[in-house]
N, C-alpha and C positions, 0 to 999 in steps of 0.2 A: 866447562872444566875450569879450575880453578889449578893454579902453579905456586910451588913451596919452594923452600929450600933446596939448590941444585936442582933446578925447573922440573922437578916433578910434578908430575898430574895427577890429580885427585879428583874425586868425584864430588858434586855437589846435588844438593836435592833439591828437587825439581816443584818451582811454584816458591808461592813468596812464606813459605813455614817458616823458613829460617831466614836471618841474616848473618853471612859470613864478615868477617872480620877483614877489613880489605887491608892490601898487599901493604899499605903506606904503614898502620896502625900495627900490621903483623911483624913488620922488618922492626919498625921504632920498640915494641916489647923485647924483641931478640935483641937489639943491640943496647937496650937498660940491662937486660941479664947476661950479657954475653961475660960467658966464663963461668958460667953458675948452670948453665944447662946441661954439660957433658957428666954424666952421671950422677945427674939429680933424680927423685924422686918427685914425679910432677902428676899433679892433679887439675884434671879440664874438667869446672863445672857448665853446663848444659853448653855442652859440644858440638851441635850442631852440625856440619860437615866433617866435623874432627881435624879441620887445619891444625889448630895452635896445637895438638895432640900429637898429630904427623907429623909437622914443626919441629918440634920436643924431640921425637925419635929421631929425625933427621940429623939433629946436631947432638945427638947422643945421652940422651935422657937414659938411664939405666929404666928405670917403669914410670908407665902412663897410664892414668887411673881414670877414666870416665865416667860422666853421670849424664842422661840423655831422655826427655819425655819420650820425643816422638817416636814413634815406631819405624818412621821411614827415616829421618836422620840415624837414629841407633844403626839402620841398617848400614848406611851410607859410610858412618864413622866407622865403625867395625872393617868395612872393605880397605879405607883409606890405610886404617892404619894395619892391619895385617898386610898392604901392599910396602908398603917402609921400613916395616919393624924388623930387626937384624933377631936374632935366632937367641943371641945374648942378652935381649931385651923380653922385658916383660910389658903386659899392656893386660887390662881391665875394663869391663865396662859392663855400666848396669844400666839398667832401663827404668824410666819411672820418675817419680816426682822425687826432685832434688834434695827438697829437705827432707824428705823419708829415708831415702837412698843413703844420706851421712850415715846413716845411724850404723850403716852397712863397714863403716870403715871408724870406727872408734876405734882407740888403739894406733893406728897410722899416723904416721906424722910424713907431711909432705914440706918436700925445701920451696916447691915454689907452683902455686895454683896460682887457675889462670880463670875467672867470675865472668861470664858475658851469659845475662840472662835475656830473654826478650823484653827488651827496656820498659813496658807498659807491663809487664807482669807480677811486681809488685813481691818481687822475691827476694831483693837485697838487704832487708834486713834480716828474715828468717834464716837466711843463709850464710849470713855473716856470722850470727849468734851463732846458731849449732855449728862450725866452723872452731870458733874461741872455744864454746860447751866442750864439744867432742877434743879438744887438742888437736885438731887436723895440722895445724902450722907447726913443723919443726922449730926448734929454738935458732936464729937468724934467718930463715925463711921470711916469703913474702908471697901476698896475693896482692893480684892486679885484677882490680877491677873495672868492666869495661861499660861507659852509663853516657847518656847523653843528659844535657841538662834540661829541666823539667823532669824527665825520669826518677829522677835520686839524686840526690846533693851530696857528694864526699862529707865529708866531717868526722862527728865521733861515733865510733864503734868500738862499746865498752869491750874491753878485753884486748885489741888493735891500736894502735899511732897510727897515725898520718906520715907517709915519710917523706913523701911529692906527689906530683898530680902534672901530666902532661896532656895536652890539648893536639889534637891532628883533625884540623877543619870540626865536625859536627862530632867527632867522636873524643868523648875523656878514659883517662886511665886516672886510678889513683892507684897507689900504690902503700900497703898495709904491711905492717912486722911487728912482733909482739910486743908491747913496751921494754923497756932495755934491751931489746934482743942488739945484736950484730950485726945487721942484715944491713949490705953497702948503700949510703945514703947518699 
């Protein structure tokens, strides 16, 4: 079991398919956006356990938009967050491969997405790109993306700024917002 916001339990899935986002990495995102998550419009790509999702709803995300290969996390995440989700929220979630799955949600603009792919997966650029392509980033929004090094090197992603990059032990966050946008620096 794995514990969120107001020690709720959630489930996690079982075997080494996923890696969740541990607790140290999960509070340091919350308290970068804190004040920006109570009725945001948040998007979790490859979800995994659906923490950072449950998270979201926990501290009052208005909708939480998921994208998920596996079939047993999809399952996992779905449970977690239909256990959190208040009745005035809304939640989404689609199965399948991430960069197909955008395509699902053009039109949408999200205040604040949350990137952890499986770091050997080789998806952070494709998913940045259709990200910028489709408009998914509201104008001042920000996606955090979660990469170890050797995995993917932050830097440029045409269409994205650099706006910081935080370090907690083996795990980095960068942090993205459209050029000129507003998004708190």
């Amino acid at each position: 079991m794995l514990r969120i916001y107001g020690n709720r339990a959630l489930k996690t899935v079982p075997g080494l398919g996923t890696r969740p986002t541990s607790a140290r990495v999960r509070q340091a995102l919350f308290n970068v956006w804190q004040g920006r998550v109570a009725g945001c419009r948040w998007l979790d790509l490859c979800t995994g356990s659906g923490a950072m999702g449950a998270e979201a709803l926990c501290r009052g995300a208005a909708e939480v938009v998921g994208v998920e290969l596996s079939p047993e996390a999809y399952k996992v995440t779905r449970e977690n967050w239909q256990r959190v989700a208040r009745a005035d929220q809304t939640m989404r979630l689609f199965r399948g491969d991430v960069v197909k799955q955008l395509s699902r949600l053009h039109g949408q603009a999200f205040d604040l997405i949350y990137f952890d792919p499986p770091y050997d997966g080789g998806l952070y650029d494709a998913v940045l790109e259709r990200v910028v392509a489709l408009q998914l980033l509201a104008p001042g929004g920000e996606i955090a993306v979660e990469h170890r090094p050797g995995a993917w090197t932050a830097g440029l992603v045409p269409g994205l700024e650099l706006i910081r990059q935080k370090r907690y032990g083996t795990t980095h966050l960068a942090f993205y917002a459209m050029p000129g946008g507003d998004a708190d620096t």
